[in-house]
MDAnalysis code that builds the backbone (N, CA, C; Angstrom):
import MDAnalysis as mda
import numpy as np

u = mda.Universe.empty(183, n_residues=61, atom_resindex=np.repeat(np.arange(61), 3), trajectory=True)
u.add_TopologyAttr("name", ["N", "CA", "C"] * 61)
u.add_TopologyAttr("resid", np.arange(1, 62))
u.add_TopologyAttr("resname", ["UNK", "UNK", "UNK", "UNK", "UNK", "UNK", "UNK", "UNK", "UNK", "UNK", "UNK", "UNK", "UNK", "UNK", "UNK", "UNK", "UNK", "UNK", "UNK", "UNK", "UNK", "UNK", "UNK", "UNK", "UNK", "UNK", "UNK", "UNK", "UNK", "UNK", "UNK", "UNK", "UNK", "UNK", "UNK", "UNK", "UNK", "UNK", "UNK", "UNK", "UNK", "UNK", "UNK", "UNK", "UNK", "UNK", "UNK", "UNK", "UNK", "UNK", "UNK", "UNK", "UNK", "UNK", "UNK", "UNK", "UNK", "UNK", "UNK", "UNK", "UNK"])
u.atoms.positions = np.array([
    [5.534, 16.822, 7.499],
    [4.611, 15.719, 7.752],
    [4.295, 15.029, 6.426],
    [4.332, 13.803, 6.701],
    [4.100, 13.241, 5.213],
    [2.581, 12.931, 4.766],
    [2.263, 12.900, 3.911],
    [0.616, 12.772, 3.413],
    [0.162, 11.089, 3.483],
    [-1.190, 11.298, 3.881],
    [-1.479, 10.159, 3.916],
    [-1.893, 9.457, 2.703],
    [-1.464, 8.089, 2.867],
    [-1.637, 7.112, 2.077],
    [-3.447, 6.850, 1.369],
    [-3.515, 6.664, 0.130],
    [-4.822, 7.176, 0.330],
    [-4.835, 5.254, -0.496],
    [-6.572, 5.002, -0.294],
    [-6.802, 3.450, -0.810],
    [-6.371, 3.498, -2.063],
    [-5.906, 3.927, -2.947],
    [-5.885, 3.980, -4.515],
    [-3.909, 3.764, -4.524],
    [-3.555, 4.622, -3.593],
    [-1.698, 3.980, -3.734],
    [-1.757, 2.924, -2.845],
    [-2.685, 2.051, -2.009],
    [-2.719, 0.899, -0.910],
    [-2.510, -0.419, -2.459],
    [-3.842, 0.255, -3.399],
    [-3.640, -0.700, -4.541],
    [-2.621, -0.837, -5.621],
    [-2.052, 0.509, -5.430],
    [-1.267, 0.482, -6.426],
    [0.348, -0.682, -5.949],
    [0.180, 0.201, -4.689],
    [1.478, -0.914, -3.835],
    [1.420, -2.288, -3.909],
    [0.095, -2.797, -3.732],
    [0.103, -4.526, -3.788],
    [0.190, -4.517, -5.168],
    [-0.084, -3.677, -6.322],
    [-0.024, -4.309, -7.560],
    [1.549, -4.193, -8.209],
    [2.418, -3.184, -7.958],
    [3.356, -3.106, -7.771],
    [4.266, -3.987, -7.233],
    [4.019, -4.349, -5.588],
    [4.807, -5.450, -5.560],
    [4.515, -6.910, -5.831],
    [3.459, -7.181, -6.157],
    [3.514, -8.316, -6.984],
    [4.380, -8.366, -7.991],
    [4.793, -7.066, -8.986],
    [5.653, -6.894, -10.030],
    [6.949, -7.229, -9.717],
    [7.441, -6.505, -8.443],
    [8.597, -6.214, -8.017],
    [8.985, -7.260, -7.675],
    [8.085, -7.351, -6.055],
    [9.026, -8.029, -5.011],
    [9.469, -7.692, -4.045],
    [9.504, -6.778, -3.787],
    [10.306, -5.853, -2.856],
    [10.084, -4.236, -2.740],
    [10.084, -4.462, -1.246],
    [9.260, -3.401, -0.807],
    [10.213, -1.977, -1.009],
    [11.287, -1.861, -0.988],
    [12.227, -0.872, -1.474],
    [11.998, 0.030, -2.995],
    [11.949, -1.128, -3.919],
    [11.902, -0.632, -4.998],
    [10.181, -0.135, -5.227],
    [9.450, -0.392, -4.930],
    [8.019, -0.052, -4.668],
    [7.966, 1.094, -4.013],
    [8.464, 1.473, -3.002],
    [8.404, 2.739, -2.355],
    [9.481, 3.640, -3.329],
    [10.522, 3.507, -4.119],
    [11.136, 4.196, -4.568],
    [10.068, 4.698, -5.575],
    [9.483, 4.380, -6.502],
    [8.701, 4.191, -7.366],
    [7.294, 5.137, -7.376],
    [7.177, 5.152, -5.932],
    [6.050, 5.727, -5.354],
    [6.230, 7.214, -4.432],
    [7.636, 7.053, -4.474],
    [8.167, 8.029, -3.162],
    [7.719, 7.849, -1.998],
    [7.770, 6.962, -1.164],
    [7.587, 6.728, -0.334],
    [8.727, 5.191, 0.532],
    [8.409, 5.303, 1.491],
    [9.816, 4.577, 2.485],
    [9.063, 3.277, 2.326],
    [10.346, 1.948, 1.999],
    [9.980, 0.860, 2.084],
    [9.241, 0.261, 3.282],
    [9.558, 0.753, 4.497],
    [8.631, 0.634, 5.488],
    [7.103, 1.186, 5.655],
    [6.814, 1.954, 5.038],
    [5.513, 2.119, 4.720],
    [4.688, 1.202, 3.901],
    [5.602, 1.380, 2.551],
    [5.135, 0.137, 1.356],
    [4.741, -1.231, 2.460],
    [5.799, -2.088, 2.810],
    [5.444, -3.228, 3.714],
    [4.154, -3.060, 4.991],
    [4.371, -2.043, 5.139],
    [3.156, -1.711, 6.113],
    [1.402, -1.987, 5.842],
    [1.650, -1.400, 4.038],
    [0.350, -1.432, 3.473],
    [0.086, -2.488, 2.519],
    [0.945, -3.213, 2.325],
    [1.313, -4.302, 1.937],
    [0.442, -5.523, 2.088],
    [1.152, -5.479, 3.668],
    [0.650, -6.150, 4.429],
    [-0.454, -6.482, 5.508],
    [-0.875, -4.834, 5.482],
    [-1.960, -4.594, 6.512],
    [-1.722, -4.515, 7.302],
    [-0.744, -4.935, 7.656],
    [-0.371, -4.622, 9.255],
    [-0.032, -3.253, 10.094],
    [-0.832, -3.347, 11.204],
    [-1.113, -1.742, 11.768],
    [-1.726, -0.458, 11.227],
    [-2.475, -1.225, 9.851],
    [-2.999, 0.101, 9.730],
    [-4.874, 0.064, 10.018],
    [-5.337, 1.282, 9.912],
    [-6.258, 1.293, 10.853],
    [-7.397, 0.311, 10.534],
    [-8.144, 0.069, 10.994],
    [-9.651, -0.818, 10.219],
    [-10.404, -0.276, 9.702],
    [-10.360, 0.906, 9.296],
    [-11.186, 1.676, 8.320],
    [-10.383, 1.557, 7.104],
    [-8.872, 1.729, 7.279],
    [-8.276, 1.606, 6.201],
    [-8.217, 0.188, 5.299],
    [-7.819, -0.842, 6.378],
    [-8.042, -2.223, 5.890],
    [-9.819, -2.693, 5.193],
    [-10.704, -2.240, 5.510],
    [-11.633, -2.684, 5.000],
    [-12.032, -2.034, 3.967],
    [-11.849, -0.704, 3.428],
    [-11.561, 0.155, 2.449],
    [-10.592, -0.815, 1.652],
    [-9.855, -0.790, 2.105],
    [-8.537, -1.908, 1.029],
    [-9.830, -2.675, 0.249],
    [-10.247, -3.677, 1.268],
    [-10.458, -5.285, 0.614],
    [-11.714, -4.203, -0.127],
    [-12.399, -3.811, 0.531],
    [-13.953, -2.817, -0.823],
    [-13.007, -2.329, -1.847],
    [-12.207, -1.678, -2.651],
    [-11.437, -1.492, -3.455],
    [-11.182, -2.655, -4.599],
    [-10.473, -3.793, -3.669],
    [-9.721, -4.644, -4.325],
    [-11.200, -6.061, -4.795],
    [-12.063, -5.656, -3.920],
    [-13.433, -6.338, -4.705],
    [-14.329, -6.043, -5.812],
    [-13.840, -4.705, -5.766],
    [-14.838, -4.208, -6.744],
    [-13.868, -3.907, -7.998],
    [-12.876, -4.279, -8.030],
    [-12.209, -4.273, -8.857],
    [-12.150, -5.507, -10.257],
])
């Protein structure tokens, strides 16, 4: 079972692929599957505790 994604690699991924570009090399980077990376990326499908955790993170930053 793989471990969950915790808010601190959610940030590291968007800061990452801003670098990159691409969600492949971001998950390589991270160990983790480019389909995940894009997942958290993007927000999409992940839960609303997780997404609003994101944006509190990326505000207080």
């Amino acid at each position: 079972m793989a471990k969950r994604v915790t808010p601190g690699e959610i940030v590291q991924m968007q800061q990452l692929y801003a670098k990159y570009g691409n969600f492949a090399a971001v998950g390589r980077e991270m160990g983790r599957s480019a389909s995940t990376v894009a997942r958290y990326v993007k927000l999409k499908g992940t839960p609303p505790i997780v997404a609003h955790t994101f944006k509190e993170v990326v505000r207080g930053a």
